[in-house]
DRENGU-538348 format. One line per 3 residues: number of its first residue (from 1); their letters; for each residue x negated, y negated, z of C-alpha. Coordinates in Angstrom, 1 decimal. Each point is the difference from the previous one (the first is absolute). Layout:
NUM> A> X,Y,Z | ...
This chain:
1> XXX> 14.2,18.0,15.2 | 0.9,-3.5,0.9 | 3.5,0.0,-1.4
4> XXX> 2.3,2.2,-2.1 | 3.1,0.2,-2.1 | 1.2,3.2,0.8
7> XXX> 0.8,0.8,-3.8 | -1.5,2.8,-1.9 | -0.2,-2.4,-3.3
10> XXX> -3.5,-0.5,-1.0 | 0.4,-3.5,-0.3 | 0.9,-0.2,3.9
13> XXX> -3.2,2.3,1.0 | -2.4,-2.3,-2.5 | 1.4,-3.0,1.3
16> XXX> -0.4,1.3,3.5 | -3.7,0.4,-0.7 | -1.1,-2.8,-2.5
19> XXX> 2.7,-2.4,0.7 | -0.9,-1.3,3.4 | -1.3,-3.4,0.6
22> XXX> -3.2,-1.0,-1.3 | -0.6,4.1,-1.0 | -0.2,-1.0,-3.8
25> XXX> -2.3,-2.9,0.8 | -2.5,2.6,1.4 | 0.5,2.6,-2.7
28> XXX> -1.0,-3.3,-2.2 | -3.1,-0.3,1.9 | -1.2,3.6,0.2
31> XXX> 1.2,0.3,-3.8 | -2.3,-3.4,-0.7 | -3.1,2.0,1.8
34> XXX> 0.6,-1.3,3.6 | -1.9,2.8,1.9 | -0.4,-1.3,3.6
37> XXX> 2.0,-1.9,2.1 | -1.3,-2.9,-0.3 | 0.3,0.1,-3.4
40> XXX> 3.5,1.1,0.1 | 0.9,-2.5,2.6 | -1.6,-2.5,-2.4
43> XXX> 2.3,0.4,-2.6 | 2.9,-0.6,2.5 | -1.2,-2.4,2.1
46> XXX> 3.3,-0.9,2.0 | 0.7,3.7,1.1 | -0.7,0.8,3.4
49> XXX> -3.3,2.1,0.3 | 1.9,2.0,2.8 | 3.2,0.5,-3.1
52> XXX> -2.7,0.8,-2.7 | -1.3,3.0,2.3 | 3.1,1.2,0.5
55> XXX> 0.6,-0.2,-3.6 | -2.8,2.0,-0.8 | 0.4,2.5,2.5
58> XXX> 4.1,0.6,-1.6 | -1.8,0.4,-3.2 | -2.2,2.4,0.9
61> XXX> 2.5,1.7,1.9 | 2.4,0.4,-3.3 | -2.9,0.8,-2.3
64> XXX> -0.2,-3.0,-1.5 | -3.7,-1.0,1.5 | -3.6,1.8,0.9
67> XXX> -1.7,-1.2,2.8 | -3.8,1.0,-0.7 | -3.0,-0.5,2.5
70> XXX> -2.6,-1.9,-1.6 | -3.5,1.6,-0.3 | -1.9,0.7,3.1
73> XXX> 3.4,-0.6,1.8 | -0.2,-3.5,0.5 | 4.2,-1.0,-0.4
76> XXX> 2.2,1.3,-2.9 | 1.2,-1.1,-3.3 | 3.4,0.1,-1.7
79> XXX> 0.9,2.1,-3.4 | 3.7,0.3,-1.5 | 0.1,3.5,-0.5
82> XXX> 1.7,2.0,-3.3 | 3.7,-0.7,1.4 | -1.2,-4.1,1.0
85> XXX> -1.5,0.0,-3.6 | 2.9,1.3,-2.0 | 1.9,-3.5,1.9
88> XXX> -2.2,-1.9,-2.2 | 2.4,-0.6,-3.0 | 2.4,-0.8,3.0
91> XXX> -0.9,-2.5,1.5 | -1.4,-1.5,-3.6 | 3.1,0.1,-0.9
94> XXX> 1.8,-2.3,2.6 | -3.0,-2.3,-0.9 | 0.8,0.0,-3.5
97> XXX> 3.6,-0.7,0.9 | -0.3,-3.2,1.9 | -2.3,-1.4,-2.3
100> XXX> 2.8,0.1,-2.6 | 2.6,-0.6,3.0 | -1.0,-1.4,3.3
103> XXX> -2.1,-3.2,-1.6 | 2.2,-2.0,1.5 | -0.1,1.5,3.1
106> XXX> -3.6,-1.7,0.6 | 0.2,-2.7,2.8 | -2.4,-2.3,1.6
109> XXX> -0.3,2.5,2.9 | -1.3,2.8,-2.3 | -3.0,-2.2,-1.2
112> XXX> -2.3,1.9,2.0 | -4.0,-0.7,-0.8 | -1.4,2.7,2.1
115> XXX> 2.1,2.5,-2.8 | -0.8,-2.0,-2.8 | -3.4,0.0,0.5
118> XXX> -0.4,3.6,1.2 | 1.9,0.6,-3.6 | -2.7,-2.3,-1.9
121> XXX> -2.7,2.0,1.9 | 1.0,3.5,-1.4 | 1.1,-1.8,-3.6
124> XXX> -3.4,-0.7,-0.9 | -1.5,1.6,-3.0 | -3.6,0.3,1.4
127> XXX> -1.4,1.0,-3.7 | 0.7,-3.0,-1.3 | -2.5,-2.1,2.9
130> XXX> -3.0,-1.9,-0.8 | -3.3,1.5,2.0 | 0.0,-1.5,3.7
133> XXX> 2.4,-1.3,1.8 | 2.8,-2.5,-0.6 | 2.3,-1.8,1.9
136> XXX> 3.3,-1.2,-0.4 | 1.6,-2.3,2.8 | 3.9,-0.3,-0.3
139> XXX> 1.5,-2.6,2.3 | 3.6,0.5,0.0 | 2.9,-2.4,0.9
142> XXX> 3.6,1.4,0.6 | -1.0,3.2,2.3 | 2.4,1.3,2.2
145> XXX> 0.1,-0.7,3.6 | -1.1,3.1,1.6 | -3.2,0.3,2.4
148> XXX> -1.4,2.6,-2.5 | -0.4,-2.5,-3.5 | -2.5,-2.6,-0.4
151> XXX> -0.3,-2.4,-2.9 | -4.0,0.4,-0.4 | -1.3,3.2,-1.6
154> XXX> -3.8,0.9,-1.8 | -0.1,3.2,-2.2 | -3.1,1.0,-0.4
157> XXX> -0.1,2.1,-3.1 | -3.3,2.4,-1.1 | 0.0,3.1,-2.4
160> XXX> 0.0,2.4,3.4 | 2.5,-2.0,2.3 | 2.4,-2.5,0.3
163> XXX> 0.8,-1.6,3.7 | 2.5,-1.9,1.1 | -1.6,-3.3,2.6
166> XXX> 2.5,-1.9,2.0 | -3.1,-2.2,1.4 | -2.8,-1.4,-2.4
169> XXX> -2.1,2.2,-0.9 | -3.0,-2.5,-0.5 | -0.4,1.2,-3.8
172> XXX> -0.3,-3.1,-2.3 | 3.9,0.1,-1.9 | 0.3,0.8,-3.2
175> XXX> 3.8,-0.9,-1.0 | 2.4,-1.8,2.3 | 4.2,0.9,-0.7
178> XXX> 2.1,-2.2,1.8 | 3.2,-0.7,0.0 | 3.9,1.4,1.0
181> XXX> -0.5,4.0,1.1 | 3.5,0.6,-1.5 | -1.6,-1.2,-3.9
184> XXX> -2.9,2.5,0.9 | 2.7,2.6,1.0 | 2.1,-0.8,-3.2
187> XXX> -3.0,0.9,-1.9 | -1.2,3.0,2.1 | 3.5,1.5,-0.9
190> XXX> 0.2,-0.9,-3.6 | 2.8,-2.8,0.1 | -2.3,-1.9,-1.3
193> XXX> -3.5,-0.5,-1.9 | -3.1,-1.3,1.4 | -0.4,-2.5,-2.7
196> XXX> 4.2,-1.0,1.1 | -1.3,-0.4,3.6 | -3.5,-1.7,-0.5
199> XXX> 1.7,-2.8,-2.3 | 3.2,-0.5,2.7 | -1.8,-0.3,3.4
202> XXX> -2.7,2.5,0.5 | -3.3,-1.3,-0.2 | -3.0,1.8,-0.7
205> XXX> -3.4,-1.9,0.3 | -4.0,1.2,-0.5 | -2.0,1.2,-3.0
208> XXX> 2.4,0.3,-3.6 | -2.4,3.2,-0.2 | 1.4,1.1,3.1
211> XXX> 3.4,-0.9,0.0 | 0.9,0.8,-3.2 | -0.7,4.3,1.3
214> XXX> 2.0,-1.0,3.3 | 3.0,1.6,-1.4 | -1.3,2.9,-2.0
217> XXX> -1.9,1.0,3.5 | 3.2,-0.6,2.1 | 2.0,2.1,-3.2
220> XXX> 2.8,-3.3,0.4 | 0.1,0.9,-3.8 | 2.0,3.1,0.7
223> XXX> 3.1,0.7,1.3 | 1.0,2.1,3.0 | 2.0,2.6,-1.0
226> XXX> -0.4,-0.3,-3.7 | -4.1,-0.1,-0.4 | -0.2,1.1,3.5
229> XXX> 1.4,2.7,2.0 | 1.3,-1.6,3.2 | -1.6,2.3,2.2
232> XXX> -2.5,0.9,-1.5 | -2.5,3.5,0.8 | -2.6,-0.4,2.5
């Protein structure tokens, strides 16, 4: 164990498991359905590959994590097990807490795309797509400075799978968003409604057939934490 309090209270051996740095960012993740690492890393884009296996390997260590072995052997996967999935209403909890709390706590360094899109990717409600393909291209303006985040994304949304492009994907564009990522983020989080953000300094351009589902698909009509869970079940 990487540190400990030394105190029999269960708050101090919790803490000394959960409660290390970026540890509840990658219970997020495998609660969210993140099942390799790259998916994992993914959803935490500025930790350290070499932190995240160590990470992984505490977890598994305090029976937190399962490392399986994929079929015919060929790497492993990752599963909370009964004791990682009972930390579920945990770590919803703190989420639930500093979305009535720590709004203010948001600064321009937070306004990370590669998290905000990974979160747009597993948002969408794939029953509600057209047949085919459709792609949305979101050009973002106010992203952090970090090597990681980039200001051009395409979603390319279909009934079986939605994938995140950082490079064009040479698929005719369906809708264009543009505009501030922290609006976007405002919206993602329920500060604010899409209808708020689209008349402020969003812009949304293609089809009015098309547009007018972008944020049904997206679920930007819902709130995290009230309409949605804020980590939700894989």
């Amino acid at each position: 164990m990487a540190s400990k309090y030394n105190q029999f209270c269960p708050i101090a051996k919790g803490a000394e498991i959960v409660a290390t740095r970026w540890t509840p960012l990658v219970l997020r993740e495998l609660m969210c359905g993140g099942r390799t690492f790259n998916d994992i890393h993914r959803g935490v884009p500025l930790m350290s590959r070499a932190l995240l296996v160590e990470r992984l390997r505490q977890l598994e260590e305090d029976g937190v994590v399962e490392r399986r072995e994929r079929y015919g052997g060929k790497g492993h996967d990752y599963r909370l097990t009964g004791a990682g999935e009972a930390l579920r209403p945990v770590i919803e909890t703190i989420g639930q807490w500093a979305l009535a709390y720590g709004h203010d706590r948001i600064e321009n360094g937070d306004h990370d795309s590669v998290v905000l899109m990974w979160g747009l990717h597993r948002r969408v409600d794939r029953s509600l797509l057209p047949p085919g393909r459709t792609v949305l291209r979101f050009e973002l303006s106010g992203v952090a400075r970090s090597s990681r985040s980039v200001k051009l994304y395409w979603l390319l949304l279909t009934r079986a799978e939605v994938d995140v492009c950082t490079k064009d994907p040479g698929f005719p564009v369906d809708v264009t968003i543009s505009g501030p990522i922290a609006s976007l983020i405002e919206v993602y989080l329920g500060y604010v409604t899409w209808a708020q953000a689209t008349r402020k300094d969003l812009r949304v351009r293609g089809h009015q057939t098309v547009t007018s589902k972008v944020e049904r698909w997206l679920r930007l009509d819902l709130v995290v934490g009230r309409d949605l869970p804020i980590v939700p079940a894989a």
